[in-house]
C-alpha positions as CSV (number, residue, x, y, z in Angstrom):
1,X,128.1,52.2,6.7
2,X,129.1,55.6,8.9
3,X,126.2,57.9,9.2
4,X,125.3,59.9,5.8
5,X,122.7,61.3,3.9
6,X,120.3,59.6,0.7
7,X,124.0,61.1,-1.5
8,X,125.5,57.9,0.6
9,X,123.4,55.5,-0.1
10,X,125.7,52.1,-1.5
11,X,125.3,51.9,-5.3
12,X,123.7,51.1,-7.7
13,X,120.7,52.4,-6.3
14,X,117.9,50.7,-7.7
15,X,114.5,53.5,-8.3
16,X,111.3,51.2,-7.5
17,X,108.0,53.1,-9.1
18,X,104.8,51.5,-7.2
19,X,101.8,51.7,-9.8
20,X,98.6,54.0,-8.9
21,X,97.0,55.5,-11.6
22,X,96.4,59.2,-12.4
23,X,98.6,59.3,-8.7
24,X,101.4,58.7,-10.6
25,X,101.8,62.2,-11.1
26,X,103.3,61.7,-7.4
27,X,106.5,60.4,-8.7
28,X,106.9,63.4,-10.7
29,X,107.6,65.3,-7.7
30,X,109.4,63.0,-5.9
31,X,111.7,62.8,-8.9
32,X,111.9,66.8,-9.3
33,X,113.5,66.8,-5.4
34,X,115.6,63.3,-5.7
35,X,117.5,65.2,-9.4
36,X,118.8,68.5,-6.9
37,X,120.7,65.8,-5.4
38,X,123.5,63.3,-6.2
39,X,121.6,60.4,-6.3
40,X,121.8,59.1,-9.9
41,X,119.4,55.9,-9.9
42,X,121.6,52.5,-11.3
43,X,118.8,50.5,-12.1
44,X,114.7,51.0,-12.6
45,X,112.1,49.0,-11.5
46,X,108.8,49.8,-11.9
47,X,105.1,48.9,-12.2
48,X,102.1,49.7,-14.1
49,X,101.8,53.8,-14.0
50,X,105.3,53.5,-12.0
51,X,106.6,51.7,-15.2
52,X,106.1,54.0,-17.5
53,X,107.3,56.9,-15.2
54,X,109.9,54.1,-15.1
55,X,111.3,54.0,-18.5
56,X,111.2,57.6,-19.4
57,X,113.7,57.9,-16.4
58,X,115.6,54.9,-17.7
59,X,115.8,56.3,-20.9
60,X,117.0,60.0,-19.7
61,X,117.9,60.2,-15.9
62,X,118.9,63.3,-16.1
63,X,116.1,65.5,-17.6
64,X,112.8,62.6,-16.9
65,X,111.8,64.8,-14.1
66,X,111.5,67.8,-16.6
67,X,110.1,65.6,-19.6
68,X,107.4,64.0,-16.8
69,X,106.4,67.1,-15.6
70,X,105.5,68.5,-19.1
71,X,104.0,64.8,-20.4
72,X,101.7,64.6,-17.2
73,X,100.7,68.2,-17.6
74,X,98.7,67.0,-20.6
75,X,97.4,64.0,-19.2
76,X,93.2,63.8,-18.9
77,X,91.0,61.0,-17.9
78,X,89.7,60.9,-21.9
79,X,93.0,60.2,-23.1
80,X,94.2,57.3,-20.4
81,X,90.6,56.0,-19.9
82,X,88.8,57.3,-22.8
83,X,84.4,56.8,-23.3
84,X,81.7,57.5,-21.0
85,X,79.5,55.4,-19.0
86,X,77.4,54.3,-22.1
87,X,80.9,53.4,-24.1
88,X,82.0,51.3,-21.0
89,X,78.8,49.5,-20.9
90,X,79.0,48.8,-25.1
91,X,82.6,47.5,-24.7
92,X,82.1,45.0,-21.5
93,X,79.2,44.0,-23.3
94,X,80.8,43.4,-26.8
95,X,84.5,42.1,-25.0
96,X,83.3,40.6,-21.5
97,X,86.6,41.4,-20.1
98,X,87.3,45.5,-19.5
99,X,86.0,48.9,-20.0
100,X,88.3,50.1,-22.2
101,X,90.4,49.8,-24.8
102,X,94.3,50.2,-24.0
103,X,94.5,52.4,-27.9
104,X,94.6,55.9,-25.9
105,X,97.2,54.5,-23.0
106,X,99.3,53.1,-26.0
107,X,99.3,56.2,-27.6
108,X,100.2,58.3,-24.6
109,X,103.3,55.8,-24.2
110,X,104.4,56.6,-27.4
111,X,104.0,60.5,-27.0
112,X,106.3,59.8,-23.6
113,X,108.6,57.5,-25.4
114,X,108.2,56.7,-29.2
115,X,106.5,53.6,-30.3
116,X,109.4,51.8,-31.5
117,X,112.1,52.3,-28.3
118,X,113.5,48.8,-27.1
119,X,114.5,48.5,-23.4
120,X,118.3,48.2,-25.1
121,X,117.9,52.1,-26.4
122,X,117.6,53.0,-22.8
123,X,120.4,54.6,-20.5
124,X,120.2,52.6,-17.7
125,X,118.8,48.9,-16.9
126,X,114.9,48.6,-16.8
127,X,112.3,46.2,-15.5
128,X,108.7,46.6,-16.6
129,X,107.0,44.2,-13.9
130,X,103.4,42.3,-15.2
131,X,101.6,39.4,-14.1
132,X,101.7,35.8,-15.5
133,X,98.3,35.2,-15.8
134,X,99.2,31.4,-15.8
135,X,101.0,31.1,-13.1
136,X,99.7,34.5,-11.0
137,X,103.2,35.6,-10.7
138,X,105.3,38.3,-11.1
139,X,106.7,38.2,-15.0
140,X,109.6,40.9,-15.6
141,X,110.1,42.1,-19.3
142,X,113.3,43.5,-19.5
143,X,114.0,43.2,-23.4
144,X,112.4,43.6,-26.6
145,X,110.1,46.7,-27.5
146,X,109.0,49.1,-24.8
147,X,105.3,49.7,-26.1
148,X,103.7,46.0,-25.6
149,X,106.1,45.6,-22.2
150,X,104.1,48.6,-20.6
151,X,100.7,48.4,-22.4
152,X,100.8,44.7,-20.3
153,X,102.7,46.1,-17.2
154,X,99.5,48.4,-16.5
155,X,97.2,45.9,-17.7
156,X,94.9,47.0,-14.8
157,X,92.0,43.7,-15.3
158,X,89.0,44.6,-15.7
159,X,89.7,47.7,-16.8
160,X,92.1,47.2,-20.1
161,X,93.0,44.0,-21.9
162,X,95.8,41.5,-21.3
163,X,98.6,42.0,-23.1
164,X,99.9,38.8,-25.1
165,X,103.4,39.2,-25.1
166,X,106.0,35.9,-25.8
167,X,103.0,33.8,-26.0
168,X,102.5,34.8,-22.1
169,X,99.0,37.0,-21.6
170,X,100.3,39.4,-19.2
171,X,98.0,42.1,-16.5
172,X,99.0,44.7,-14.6
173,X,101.9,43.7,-12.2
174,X,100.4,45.8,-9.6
175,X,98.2,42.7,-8.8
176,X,101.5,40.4,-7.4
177,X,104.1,43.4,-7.1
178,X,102.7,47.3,-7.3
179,X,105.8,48.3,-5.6
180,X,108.7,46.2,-7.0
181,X,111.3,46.1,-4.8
182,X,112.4,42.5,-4.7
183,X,113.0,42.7,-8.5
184,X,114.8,45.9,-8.5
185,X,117.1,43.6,-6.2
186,X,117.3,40.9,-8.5
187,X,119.0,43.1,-10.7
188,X,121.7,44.2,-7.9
189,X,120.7,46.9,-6.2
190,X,122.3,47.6,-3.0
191,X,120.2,50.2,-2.0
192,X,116.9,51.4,-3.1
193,X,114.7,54.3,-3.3
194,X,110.9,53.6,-3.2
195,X,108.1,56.0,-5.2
196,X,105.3,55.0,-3.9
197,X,101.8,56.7,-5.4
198,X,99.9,55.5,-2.4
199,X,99.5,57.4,0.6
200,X,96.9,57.3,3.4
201,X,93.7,59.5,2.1
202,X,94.4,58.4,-1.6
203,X,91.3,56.5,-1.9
204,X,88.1,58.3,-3.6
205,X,85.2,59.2,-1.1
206,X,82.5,57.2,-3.4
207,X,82.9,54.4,-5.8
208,X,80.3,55.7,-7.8
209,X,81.3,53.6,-10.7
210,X,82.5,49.8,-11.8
211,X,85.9,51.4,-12.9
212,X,86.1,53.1,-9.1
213,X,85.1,50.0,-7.6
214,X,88.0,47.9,-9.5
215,X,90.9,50.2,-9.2
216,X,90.0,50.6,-5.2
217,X,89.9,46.7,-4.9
218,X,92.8,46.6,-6.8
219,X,94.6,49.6,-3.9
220,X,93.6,47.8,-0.7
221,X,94.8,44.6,-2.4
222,X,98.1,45.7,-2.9
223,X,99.2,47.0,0.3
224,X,99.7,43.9,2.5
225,X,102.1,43.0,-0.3
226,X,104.1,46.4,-0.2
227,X,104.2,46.5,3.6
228,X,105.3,42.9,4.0
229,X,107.7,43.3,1.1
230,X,109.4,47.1,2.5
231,X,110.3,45.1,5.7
232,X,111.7,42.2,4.4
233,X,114.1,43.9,1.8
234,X,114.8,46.1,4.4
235,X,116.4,43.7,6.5
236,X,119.2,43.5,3.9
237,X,120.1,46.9,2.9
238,X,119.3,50.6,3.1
239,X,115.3,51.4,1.7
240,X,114.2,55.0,1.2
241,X,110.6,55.4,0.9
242,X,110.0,59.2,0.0
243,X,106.9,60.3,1.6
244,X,103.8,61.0,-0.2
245,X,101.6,64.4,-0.5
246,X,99.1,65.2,2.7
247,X,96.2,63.3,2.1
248,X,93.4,64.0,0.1
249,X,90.7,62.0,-1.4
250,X,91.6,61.5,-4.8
251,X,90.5,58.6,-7.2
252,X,93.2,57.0,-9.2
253,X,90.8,58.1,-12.0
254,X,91.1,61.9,-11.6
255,X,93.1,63.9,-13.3
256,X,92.5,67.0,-12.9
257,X,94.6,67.1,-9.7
258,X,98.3,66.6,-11.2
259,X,99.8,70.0,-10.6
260,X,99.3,70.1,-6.7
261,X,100.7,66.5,-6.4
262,X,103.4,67.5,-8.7
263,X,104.5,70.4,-5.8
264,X,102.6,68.4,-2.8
265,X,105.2,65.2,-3.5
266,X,108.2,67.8,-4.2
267,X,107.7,69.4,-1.4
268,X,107.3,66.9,1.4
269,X,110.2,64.8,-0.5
270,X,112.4,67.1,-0.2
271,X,111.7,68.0,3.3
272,X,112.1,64.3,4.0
273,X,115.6,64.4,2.0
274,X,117.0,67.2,4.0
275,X,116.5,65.7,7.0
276,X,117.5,62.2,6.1
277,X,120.2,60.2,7.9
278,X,121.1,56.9,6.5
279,X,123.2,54.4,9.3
280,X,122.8,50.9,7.4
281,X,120.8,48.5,6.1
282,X,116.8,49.4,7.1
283,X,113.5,51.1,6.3
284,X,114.2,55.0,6.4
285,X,110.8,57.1,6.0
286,X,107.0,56.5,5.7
287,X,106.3,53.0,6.2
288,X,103.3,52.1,4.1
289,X,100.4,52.1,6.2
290,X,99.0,48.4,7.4
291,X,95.4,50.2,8.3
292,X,94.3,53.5,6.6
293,X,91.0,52.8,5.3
C-alpha cells in the first residue's frame, strides 16, 4: 500500500483490547481519539477488562467511547473487587481458590451491557478470549450470552472463580493471550489496531497485598507473550499499537485514577494518530517493552 495515514489502514480492521484491570480505563481514551477519525473497527477482539471494553464497542461503535467514559466514571475498587482484607481471608478460606466473588464484576457487566445481550445482538463480530483450563489454551466464545462469556474472559485465577461455560471451566484469557491479536486475525482482519492497558510504570510501587501480588505476576507474565506475538502478526500486515499514558505507578487495583488516564491515553493517542504514516505490512508505534521492570 502507498503511504497513508491510520484512515488507510486495509479493512476490516480488527480492534484488539489487551486485559489490565482498573487500566482499562486506558482504552477509553484511546477510543475517544481513534472515533474523531475514520477508522470504524470491522471486527473486536478483546481480553479480560479489554473484553468487556470490547463488547460495549461491538455492540455500539459509534457512541462506546461516550457510553465507556460515563460507565468507568462510576467504577470503584468495591464494586469490581468488593470486601476488605478480613472478607478476602473468610472467602479463600471457605472456597480455596480466589478472593472474591465475581457477583459485583457480573453486575457491573450488566449495568455496561444488560444481562441478557447475546454476542448475535451486537453490531459488529466479537471475540471474548478465556483460557481452557484443560488444555492451557486460548478458548474464544464468540456465541451464546455475553454475561458468562466475559465473567470467564476476566477470570483473573486466584482472584475470581472459573467460569464453567459449555462444560469447559474457563480463566481469564489474559494468562495465554492478554492482547489478542492472533485471534482478531482468525476472524479476518487485515489490519489491526492494538489497545494495550500496559505501559512501562504501570506496575504498583508495593505489593502490599496477595491480590497485588497476583495481578503483578499475572502483568510480567503476560508480556513476553504480547511482544513475541506484535512482531510476528506484524510480519503480515499493518499493526497500530496506540501509545499508552506517561508512566505512573498505578496498581491494576486502583481506581481512583480513571479520569487522568481517560485524558492521559486521549491525549498521547491522538498525538501518535496525527503523526502516523502507514507504508505496509509492520509494527507502527510503541512496541511493548521486553524490560521495564
Amino acid at each position: 500500500m502507498p503511504t497513508g495515514s491510520v484512515e488507510d489502514l486495509p479493512r476490516p480492521i480488527g480492534y484488539v483490547l489487551g486485559g489490565g484491570g482498573s487500566l482499562g480505563a486506558i482504552q477509553v481514551g484511546m477510543l475517544q481519539a481513534l472515533s474523531e477519525r475514520d477508522v470504524r473497527p470491522g471486527l473486536v477482539a478483546g481480553t479480560s477488562v479489554g473484553s468487556i471494553n470490547g463488547a460495549v464497542l461491538a455492540s455500539d461503535p459509534n457512541g462506546a467511547a461516550n457510553r465507556l467514559s460515563h460507565a468507568w466514571a462510576r467504577m470503584t475498587r468495591e464494586k469490581v473487587f468488593p470486601g476488605g482484607l478480613i472478607a478476602q481471608a473468610l472467602m479463600l478460606q471457605r472456597v480455596k481458590t480466589h478472593l472474591f466473588p465475581n457477583t459485583g464484576l457480573a453486575e457491573m457487566i450488566a449495568e455496561f451491557l444488560g444481562a441478557t445481550v447475546e454476542f448475535a445482538d451486537l453490531e459488529l463480530p466479537f471475540a471474548a478470549v478465556t483460557m481452557n483450563v484443560a488444555t492451557a489454551q486460548p478458548h474464544v466464545l464468540r456465541e451464546g450470552l455475553l454475561l458468562p462469556a466475559l465473567l470467564a474472559s476476566a477470570a483473573i485465577p486466584g482472584i475470581y472463580p472459573p467460569v464453567v461455560h459449555d462444560g469447559l471451566r474457563l480463566f481469564d484469557g489474559g494468562v495465554v493471550a492478554n492482547v489478542p491479536m492472533r485471534q482478531a486475525v482468525a476472524m479476518g482482519a487485515r489490519s489491526l489496531i492494538v489497545l494495550d492497558c500496559f505501559f512501562p510504570g504501570q506496575l504498583p510501587g508495593s505489593t502490599d497485598t496477595i491480590a497485588d501480588i497476583l495481578l503483578y505476576t499475572a502483568l510480567v507474565t503476560t508480556r513476553t507473550q504480547a511482544v513475541a506475538e506484535a512482531a510476528l502478526v506484524a510480519a503480515e500486515l499493518p499493526v497500530v499499537y496506540l501509545p499508552g499514558p506517561a508512566p505512573r505507578l498505578i496498581s491494576p487495583l486502583d481506581f481512583t485514577h480513571t479520569t487522568e488516564l481517560i485524558e492521559d491515553a486521549y491525549t498521547s493517542s491522538r498525538l501518535f494518530l496525527d503523526n502516523l504514516e502507514i507504508t505496509g505490512r509492520g509494527l507502527y508505534g510503541q512496541h511493548p517493552p521486553e524490560a521495564v521492570f
